[in-house]
Wavefront OBJ file of the C-alpha trace (Angstrom):
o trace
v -12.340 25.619 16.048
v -12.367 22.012 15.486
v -10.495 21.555 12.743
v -7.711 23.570 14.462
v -7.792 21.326 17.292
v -7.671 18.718 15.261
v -4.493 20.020 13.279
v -2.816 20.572 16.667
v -3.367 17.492 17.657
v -1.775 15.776 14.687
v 1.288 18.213 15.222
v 1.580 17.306 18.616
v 4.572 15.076 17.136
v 7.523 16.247 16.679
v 8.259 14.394 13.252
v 5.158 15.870 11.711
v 6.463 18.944 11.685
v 8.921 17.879 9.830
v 6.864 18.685 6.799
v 6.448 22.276 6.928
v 10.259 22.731 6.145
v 10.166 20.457 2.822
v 10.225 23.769 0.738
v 13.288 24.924 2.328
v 14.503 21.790 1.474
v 14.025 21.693 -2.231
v 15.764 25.296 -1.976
v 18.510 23.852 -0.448
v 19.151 20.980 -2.670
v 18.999 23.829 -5.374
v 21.792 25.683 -3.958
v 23.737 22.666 -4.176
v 25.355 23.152 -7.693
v 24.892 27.501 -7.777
v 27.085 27.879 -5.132
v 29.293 25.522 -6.189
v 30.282 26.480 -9.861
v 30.765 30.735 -8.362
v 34.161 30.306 -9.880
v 33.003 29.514 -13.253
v 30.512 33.139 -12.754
v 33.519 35.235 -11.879
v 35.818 33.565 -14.223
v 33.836 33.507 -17.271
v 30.965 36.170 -16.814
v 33.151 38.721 -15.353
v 36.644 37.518 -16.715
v 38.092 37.937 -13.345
v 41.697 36.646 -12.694
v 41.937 33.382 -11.837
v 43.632 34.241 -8.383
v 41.031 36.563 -7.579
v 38.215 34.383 -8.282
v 39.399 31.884 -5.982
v 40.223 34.066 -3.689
v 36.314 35.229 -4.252
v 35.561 31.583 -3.784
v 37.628 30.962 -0.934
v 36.864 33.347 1.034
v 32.605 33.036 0.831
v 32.846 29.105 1.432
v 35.287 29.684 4.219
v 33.349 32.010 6.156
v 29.797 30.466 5.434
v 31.092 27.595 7.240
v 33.292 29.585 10.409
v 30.274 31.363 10.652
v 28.516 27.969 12.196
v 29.708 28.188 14.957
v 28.425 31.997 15.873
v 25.148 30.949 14.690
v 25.148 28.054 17.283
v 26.395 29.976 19.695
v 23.476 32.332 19.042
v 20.809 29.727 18.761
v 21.705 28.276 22.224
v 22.001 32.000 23.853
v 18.625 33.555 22.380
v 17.436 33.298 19.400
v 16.747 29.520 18.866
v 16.066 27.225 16.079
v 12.837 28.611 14.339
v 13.413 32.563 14.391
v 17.138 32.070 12.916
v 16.194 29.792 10.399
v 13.465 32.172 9.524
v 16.265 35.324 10.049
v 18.312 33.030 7.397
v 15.947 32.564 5.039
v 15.545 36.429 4.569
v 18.780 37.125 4.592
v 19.986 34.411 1.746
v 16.767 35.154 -0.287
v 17.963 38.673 -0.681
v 21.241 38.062 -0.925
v 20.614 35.614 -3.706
v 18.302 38.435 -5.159
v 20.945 41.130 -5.348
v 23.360 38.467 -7.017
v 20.901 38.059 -9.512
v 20.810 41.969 -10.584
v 24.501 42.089 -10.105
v 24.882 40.831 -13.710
v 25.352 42.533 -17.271
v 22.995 44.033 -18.710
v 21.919 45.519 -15.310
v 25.873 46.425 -14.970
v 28.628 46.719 -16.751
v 31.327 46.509 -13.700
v 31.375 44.238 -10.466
v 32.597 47.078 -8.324
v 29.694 49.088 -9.081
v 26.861 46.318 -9.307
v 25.439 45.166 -5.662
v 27.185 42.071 -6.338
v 30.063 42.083 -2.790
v 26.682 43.295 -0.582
v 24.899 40.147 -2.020
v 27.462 37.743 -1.067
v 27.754 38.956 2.019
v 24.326 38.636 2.662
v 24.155 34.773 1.263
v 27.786 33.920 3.558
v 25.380 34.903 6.397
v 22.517 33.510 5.485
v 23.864 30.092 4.152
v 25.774 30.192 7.563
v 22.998 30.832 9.130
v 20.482 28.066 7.761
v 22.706 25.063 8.019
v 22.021 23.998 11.488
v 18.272 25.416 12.098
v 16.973 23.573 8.928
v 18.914 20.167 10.042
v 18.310 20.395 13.309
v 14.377 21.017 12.810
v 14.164 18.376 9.715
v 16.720 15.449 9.886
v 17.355 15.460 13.645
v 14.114 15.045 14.393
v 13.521 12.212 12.333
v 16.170 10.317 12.812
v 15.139 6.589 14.722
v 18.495 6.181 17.082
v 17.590 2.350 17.845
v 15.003 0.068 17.623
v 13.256 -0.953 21.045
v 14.643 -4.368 22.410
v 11.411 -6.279 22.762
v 10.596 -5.130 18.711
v 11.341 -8.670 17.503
v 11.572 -9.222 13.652
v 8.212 -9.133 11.357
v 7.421 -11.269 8.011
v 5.936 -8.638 6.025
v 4.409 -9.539 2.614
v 3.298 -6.249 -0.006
v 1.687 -7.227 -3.102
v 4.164 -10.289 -4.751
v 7.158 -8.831 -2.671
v 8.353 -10.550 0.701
v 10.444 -8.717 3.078
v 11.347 -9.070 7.074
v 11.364 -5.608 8.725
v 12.050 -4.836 12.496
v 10.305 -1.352 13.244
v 9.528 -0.019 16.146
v 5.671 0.805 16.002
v 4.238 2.638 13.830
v 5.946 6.028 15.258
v 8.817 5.200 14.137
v 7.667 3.820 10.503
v 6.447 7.624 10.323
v 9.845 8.888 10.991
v 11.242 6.997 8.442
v 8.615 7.803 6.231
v 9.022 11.347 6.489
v 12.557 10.978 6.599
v 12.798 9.619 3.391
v 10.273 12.164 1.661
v 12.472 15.071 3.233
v 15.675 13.353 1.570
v 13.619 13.013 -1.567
v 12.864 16.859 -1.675
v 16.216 17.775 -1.110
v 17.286 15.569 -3.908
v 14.493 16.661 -6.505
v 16.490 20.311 -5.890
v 19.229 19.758 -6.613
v 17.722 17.332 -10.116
v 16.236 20.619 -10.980
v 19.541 22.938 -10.516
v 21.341 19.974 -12.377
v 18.690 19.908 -15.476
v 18.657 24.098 -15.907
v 22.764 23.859 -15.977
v 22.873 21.228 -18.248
v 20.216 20.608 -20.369
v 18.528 24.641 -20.400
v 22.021 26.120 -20.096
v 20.257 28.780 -17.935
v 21.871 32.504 -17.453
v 23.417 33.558 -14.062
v 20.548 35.769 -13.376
v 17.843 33.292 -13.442
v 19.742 30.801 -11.624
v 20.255 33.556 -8.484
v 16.683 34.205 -9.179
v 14.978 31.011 -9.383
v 17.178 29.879 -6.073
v 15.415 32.741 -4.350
v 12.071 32.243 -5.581
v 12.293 28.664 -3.869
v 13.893 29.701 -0.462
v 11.116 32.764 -0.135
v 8.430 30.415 -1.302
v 9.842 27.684 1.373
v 9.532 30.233 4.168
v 5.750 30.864 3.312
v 5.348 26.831 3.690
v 7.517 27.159 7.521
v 5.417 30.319 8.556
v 2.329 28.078 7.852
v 3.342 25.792 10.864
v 4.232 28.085 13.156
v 1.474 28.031 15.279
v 2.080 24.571 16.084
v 5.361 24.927 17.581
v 6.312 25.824 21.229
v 8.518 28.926 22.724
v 11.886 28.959 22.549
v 14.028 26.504 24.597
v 17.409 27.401 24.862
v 20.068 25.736 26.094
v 23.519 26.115 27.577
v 26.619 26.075 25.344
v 29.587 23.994 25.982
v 32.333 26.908 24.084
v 30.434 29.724 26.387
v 31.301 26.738 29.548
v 35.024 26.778 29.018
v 35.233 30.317 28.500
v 33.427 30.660 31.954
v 36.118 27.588 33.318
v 39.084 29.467 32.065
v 38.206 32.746 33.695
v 36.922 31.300 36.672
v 40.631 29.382 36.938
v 42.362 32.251 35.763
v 40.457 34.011 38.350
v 41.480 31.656 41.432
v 44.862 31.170 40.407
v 46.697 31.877 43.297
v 44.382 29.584 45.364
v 46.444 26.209 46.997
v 43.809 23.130 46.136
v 44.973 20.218 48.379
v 42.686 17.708 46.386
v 39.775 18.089 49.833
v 36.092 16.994 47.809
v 34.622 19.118 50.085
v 35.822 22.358 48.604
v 34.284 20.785 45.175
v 31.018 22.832 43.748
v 29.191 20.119 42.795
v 25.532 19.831 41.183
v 22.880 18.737 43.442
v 20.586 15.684 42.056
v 23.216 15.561 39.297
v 25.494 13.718 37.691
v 29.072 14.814 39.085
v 32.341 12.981 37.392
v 35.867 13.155 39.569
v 38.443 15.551 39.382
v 41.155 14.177 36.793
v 44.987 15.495 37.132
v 44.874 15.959 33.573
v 45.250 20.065 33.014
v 44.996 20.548 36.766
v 45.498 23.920 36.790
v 41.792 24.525 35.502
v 40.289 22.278 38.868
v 40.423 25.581 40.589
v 37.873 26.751 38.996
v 35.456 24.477 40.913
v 37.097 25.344 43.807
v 34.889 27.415 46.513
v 37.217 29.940 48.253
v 35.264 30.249 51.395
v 31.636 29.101 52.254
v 30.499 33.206 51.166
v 30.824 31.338 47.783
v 27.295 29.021 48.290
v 25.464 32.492 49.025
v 25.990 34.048 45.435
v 23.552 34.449 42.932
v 23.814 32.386 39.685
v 24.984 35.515 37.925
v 27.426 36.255 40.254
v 28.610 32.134 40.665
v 28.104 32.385 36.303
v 31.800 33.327 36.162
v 33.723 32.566 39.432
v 32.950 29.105 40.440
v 32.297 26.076 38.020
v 30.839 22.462 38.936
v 33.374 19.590 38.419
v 31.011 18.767 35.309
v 31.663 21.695 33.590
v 35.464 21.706 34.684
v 35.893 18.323 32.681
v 34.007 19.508 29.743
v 36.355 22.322 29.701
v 38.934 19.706 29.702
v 37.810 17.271 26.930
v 37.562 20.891 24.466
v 41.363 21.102 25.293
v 41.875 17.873 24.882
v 41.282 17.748 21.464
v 42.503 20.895 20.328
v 46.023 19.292 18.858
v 44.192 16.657 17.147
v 41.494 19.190 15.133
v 44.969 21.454 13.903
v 45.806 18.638 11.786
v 42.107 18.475 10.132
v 42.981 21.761 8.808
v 44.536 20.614 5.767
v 41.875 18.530 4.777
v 39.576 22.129 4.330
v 42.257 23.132 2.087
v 42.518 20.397 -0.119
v 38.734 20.273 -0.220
v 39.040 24.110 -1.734
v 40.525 22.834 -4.609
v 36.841 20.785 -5.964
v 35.025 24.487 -6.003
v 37.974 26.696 -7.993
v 41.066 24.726 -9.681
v 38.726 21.566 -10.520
v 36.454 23.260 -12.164
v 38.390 25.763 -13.952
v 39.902 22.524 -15.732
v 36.799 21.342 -16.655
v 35.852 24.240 -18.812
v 39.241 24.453 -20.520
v 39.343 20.472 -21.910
v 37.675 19.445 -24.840
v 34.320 17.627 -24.376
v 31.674 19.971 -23.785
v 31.032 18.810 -20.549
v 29.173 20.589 -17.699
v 30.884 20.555 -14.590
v 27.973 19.515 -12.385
v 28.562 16.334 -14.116
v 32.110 15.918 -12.165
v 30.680 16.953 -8.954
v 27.817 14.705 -8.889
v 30.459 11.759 -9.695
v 32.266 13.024 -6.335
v 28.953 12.985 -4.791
v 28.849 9.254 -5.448
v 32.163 8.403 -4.760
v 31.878 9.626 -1.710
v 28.632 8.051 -0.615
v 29.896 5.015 -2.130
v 32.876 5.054 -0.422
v 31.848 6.100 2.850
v 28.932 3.306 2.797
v 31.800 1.078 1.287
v 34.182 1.115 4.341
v 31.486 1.372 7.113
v 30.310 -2.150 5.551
v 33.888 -3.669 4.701
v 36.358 -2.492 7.064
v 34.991 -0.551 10.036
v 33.547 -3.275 12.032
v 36.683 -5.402 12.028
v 38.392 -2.072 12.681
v 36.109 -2.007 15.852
v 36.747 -5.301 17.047
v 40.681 -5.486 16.883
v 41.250 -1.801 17.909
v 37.492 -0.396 18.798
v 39.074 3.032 20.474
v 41.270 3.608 17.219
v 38.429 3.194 14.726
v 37.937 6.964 13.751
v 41.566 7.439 13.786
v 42.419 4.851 11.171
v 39.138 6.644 8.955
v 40.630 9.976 8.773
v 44.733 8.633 8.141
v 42.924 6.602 5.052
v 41.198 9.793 4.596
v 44.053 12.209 4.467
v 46.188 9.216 2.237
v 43.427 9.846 -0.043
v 44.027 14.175 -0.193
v 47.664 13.079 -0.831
v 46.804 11.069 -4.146
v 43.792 13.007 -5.118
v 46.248 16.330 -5.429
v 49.029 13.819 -7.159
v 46.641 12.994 -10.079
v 45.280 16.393 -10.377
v 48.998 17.388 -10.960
v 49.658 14.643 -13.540
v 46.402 15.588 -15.503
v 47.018 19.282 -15.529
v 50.609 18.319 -17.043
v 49.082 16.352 -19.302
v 46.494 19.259 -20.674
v 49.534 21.458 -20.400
v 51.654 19.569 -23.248
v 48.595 18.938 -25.086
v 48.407 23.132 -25.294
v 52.331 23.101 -25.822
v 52.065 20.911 -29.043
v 48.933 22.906 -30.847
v 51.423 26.233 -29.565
v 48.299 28.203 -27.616
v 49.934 27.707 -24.507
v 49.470 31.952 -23.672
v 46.071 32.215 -25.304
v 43.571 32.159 -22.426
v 40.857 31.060 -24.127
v 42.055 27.822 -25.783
v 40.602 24.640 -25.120
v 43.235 21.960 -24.102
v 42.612 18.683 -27.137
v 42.172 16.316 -24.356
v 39.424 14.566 -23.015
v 37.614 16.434 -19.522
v 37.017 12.375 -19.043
v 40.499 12.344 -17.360
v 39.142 14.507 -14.328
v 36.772 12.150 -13.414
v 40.236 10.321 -11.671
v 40.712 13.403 -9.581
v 36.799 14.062 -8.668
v 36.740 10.912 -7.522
v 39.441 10.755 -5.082
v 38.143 14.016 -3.960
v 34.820 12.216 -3.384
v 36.679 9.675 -1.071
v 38.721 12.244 0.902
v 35.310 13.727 1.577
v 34.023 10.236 2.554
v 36.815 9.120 4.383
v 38.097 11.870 6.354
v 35.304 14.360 6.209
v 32.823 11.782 7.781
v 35.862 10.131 9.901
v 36.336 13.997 11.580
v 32.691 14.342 12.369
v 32.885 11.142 14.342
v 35.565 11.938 15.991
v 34.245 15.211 17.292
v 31.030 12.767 17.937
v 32.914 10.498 20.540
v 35.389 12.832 22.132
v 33.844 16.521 21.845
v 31.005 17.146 24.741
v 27.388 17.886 23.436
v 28.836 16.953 20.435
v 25.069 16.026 18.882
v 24.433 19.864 18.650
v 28.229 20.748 18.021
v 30.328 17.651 16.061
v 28.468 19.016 12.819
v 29.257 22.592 14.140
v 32.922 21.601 14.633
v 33.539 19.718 11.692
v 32.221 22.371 9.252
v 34.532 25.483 11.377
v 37.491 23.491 10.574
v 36.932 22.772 7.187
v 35.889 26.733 7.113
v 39.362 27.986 8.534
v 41.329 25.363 6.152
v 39.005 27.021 3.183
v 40.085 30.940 4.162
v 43.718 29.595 4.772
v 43.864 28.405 1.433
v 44.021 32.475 0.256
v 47.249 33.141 2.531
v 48.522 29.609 1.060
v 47.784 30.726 -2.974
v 49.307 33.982 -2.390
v 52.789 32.496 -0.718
v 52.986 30.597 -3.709
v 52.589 32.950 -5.966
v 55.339 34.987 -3.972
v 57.563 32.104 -4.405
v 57.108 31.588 -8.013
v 57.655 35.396 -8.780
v 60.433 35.710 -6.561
v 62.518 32.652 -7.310
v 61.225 31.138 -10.883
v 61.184 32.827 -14.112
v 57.475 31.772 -15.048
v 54.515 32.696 -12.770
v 52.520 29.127 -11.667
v 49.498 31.821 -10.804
v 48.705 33.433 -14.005
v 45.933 35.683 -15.012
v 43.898 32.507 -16.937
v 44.453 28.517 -16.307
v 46.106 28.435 -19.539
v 48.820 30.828 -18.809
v 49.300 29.310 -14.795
v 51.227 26.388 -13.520
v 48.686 24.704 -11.804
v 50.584 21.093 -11.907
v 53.139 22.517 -9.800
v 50.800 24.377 -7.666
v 48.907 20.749 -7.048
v 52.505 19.052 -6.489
v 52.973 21.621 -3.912
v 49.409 20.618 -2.168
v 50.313 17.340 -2.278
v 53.604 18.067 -0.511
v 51.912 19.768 1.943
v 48.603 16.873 2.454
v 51.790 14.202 2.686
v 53.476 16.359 5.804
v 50.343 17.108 7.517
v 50.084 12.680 7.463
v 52.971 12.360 9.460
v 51.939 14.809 11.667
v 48.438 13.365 12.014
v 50.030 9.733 12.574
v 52.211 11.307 15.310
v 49.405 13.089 17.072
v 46.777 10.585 16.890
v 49.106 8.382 18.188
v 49.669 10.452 21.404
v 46.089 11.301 21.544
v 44.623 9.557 24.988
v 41.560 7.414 23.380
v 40.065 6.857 26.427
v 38.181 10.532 26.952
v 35.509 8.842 24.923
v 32.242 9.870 25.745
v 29.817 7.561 23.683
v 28.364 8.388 20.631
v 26.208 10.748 19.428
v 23.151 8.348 18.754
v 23.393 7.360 22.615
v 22.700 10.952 23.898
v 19.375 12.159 25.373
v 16.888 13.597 23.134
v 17.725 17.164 22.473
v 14.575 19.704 22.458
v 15.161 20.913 18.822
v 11.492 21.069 17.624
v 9.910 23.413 20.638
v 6.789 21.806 20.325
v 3.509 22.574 21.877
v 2.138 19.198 23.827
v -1.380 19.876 25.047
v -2.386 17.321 27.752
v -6.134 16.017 26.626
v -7.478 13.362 27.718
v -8.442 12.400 24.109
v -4.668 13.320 22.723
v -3.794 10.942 25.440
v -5.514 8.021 24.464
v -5.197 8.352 20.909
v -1.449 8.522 21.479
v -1.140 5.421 23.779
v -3.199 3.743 21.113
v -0.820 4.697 17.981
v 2.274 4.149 20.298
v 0.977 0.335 21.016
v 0.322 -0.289 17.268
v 3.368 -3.082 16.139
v 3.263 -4.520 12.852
v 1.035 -7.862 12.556
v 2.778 -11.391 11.848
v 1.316 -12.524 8.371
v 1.434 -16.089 8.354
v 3.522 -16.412 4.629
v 3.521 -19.881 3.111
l 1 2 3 4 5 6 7 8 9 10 11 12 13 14 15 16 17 18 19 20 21 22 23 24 25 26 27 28 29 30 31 32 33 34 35 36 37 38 39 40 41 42 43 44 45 46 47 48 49 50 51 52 53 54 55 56 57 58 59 60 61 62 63 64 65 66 67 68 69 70 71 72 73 74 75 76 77 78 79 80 81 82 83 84 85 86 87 88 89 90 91 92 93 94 95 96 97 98 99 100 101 102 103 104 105 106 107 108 109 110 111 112 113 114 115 116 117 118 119 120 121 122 123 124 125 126 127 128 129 130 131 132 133 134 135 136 137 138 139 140 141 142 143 144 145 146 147 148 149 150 151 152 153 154 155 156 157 158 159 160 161 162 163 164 165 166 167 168 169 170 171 172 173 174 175 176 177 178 179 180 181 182 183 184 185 186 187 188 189 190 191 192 193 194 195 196 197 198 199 200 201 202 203 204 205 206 207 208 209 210 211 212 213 214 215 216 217 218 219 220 221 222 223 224 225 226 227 228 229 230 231 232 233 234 235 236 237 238 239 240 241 242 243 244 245 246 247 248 249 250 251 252 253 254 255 256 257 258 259 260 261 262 263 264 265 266 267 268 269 270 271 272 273 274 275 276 277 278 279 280 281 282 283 284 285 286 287 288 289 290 291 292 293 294 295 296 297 298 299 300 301 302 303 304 305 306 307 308 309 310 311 312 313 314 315 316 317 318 319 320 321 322 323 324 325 326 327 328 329 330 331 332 333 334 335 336 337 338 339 340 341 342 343 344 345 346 347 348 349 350 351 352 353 354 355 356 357 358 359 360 361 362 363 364 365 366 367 368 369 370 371 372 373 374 375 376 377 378 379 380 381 382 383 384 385 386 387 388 389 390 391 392 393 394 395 396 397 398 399 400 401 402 403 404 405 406 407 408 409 410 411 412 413 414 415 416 417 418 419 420 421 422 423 424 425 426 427 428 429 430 431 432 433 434 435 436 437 438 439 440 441 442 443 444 445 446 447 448 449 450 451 452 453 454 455 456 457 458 459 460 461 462 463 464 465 466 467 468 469 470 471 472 473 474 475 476 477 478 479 480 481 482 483 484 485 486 487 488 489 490 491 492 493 494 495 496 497 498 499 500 501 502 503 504 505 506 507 508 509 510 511 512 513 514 515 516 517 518 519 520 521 522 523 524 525 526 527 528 529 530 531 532 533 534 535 536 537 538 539 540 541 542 543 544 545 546 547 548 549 550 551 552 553 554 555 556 557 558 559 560 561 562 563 564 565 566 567 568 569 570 571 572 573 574 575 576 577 578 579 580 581 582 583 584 585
């Protein structure tokens, strides 16, 4: 009994219990590079088409990440944090386990091998586990800013001499287990790199070894369960303007003469003004008659709305234009997961193509760090409002030249094929260099850094709640670009049937026209530009509504806080503990 006290009482923080989803993880950073090279399982293994593997591809990253915003929506309305990541975790470990017997020798046929009831079962469950295992692992140790009177500390370790400004030792334990959380997650996806390259592992014990890890990360989550709280759910701000827009719709005929005193306000609240911006939805804060203060929430839930919610409503619309044009940048993202690497295995080299994805992994880190160090501060200073704006133009620039190059390579590979005369065999390899792709992974890389990072703080300044749903938002839109892509792939390959002689979609990469299928992207990432300058240039920057970092501390964790007098003291002692100044000569 005292030894469980104990352990309670060292889980009383939220950012210990951090540590009881490092399992899941290391299962996640294996997933990394499985999911990622499906094309090359369908494509080789299975000697699908190439248009119906990527149409495979497509359509399971697409809906893994529309899916998001369900599962939010889910989280927030009853099932919260812990039970869906622990309803995810079944549900991809299974799903990962069919895929895994959905191979030769087990059987001979996709259609009759469990194969389309195991990816439907990992689209849910990767959906599913994205924002339950950040939300109860990064988010809650992430140190938003460093208390005021926290004034800068000589510290001296071993023969090294450093100056650090941390808040107490709490927050030296967030970063701590930060960092060890980032460090698991890394050491995954090591592991998924070394058995593609260096043990050249089968498709079966790459499905099976990825769910090994997630069920075996679930047993390490179930073992801190008893330190966690009940459920705390919260309100959604998409379930808000549905309840605003029937609640307008609803009062339509209603004559609002601008009197505050019709207004449904919160009491003890915070309550903005009534804008003229989309006026037509301030009747839904509108009481009709004073019968309307006598309702019961569940009757008020969807015929009158405070001025709060009315706004929020308001700043959804608001950015509605602006997030069609981020569209384009899911489908030029498409390309990195089936074109890319359907090139890699048909150049000369020998080269894996996690090897090309983890240099687009560091390009975009690289870059992303790069232009938050050189240019976005200056950025700030001369245009502050504009700064995410000018991040996702560079961004989308960026999709324009990264489908350019990809064209000029694949013409390159295709006259190298033209010359040896196996330009119909769909097995040759192309005698050129896979080196040359590292041009188009890498601009791929800064797309991702630029406007992928540039659209999640956007949704950050303008979107409300947005520290639950900017992620949520960002990852939807990149979803519906991804599932567009198959209506896009399949006009073109109208087109090219219909008004060429030679098909640019063939059965193999060899026998396709995949340079003119890029040029055509890039036409397309080069209109959506000018659209994007002409809408972010109408766009009213001053609906900003801070940053994410600046919002109050969301509940995430659920945790149990028992009130001893002992847990009290020991916490006021570790909360006054600040690092010492060591007199260094």
């Amino acid at each position: 009994m005292t030894t469980c006290g104990a352990l309670r009482r060292w889980f009383r923080w939220r950012e210990r219990l951090v540590i009881f989803t490092y399992g899941l993880l290391f299962s996640k950073g294996m997933m990394s590079y499985v999911l990622a090279n499906l094309m090359t399982f369908l494509t080789d293994l299975w000697k699908l088409k190439l248009k119906e593997a990527a149409a495979i591809v497509n359509l399971q990253e697409g809906l893994r990440n529309m899916l998001q915003i369900c599962v939010a929506l889910c989280i927030d309305a009853c099932l919260g944090y812990r039970w869906m990541l622990i309803l995810s975790s079944v549900l991809y470990s299974t799903g990962l386990g069919l895929l895994a017997y959905s191979v030769p020798p087990y059987f001979n046929k996709l259609k009759h091998s469990p194969f389309w009831e195991g990816l439907a079962l990992v689209i849910v469950g990767g959906a599913a586990q994205v924002i339950p295992l950040y939300s109860l692992s990064f988010e809650q140790t992430k140190v938003v800013r460093v208390p005021e009177h926290c004034e800068a500390t000589r510290l001296k370790v071993a023969c090294c001499l450093g100056k650090v400004r941390i808040g107490g030792w709490r927050r030296l334990q967030q970063r701590i287990i930060r960092w060890f959380g980032i460090g698991f997650m890394m050491l995954g996806a090591i592991t998924s790199v070394y058995g593609f390259i260096y043990l050249e592992d089968e498709w079966h014990q790459r499905f099976l070894r990825s769910a090994i890890a997630i069920v075996t990360g679930l047993l390490w989550f179930l073992c801190g369960f008893p330190f966690y709280g009940p459920r705390r759910l919260q309100p959604s701000p998409l379930s808000t303007m549905l309840r605003t827009l029937i609640a307008a719709a609803r009062k339509s005929h209603l004559n609002y003469g601008g009197n505050l005193e019709q207004l449904h306000r919160d009491d003890g609240k915070e309550n903005p003004l009534l804008t003229d911006h989309l006026e037509w939805l301030n009747k839904a804060a509108v009481k009709e008659s004073s019968a309307d203060d006598n309702l019961t929430p569940e009757e008020k839930r969807w015929r009158l709305c405070t001025v709060k919610e009315v706004e929020q409503t308001k700043l959804l619309l608001n950015i509605i234009p602006m997030s069609a044009t981020f569209i384009v940048y899911g489908m030029v993202k498409s390309l990195g997961n089936t074109f890319f690497i359907e090139q890699v295995s048909s150049m000369s080299g020998d080269i894996s193509s996690v090897f090309f994805q983890m240099i687009q992994w560091f390009s975009q880190i690289s870059i992303k760090r790069g232009y938050k160090f050189v240019f976005e501060k200056r950025i700030e200073r001369i245009k502050g409002r504009y700064s995410d704006g000018v991040k996702i133009g560079i961004g989308m620039l960026s999709s324009v030249i990264c489908c350019a190059v990809a064209s000029s390579i694949e013409s390159k590979r295709l006259q190298a094929l033209s010359k040896e005369g196996r330009s119909n065999d769909p097995d040759a390899t192309a005698p050129i260099t896979a080196f040359w792709l590292v041009l188009q992974f890498s601009f791929l890389g800064a797309m991702e850094g630029l406007a992928g990072d540039g659209i999640q703080d956007f949704f950050g300044h303008y979107a409300p709640d947005s520290r639950r749903y900017g992620p949520v938002f960002t990852s939807s839109l990149t979803g519906f670009g991804t599932v567009l892509n198959i209506g896009f792939i399949a006009f073109l390959d109208y087109y090219s049937t219909s008004r060429h002689t030679e098909i640019w979609l063939g059965d193999s990469i060899n026998q396709s026209r995949l340079d003119l299928i890029y040029r055509a992207y890039a036409m397309v990432a080069l209109l959506n530009c000018f659209i994007y300058a002409y809408v972010s240039y109408q766009y009213s920057y001053d609906n900003i509504i801070g940053r994410p970092e600046e919002e109050k501390e969301i509940p995430f964790l659920e945790v149990k806080e028992e009130e001893t007098a002992e847990g009290d003291q020991q916490n006021n002692q570790e909360q006054d503990v600040e690092l010492q100044r060591i007199p260094v000569r």
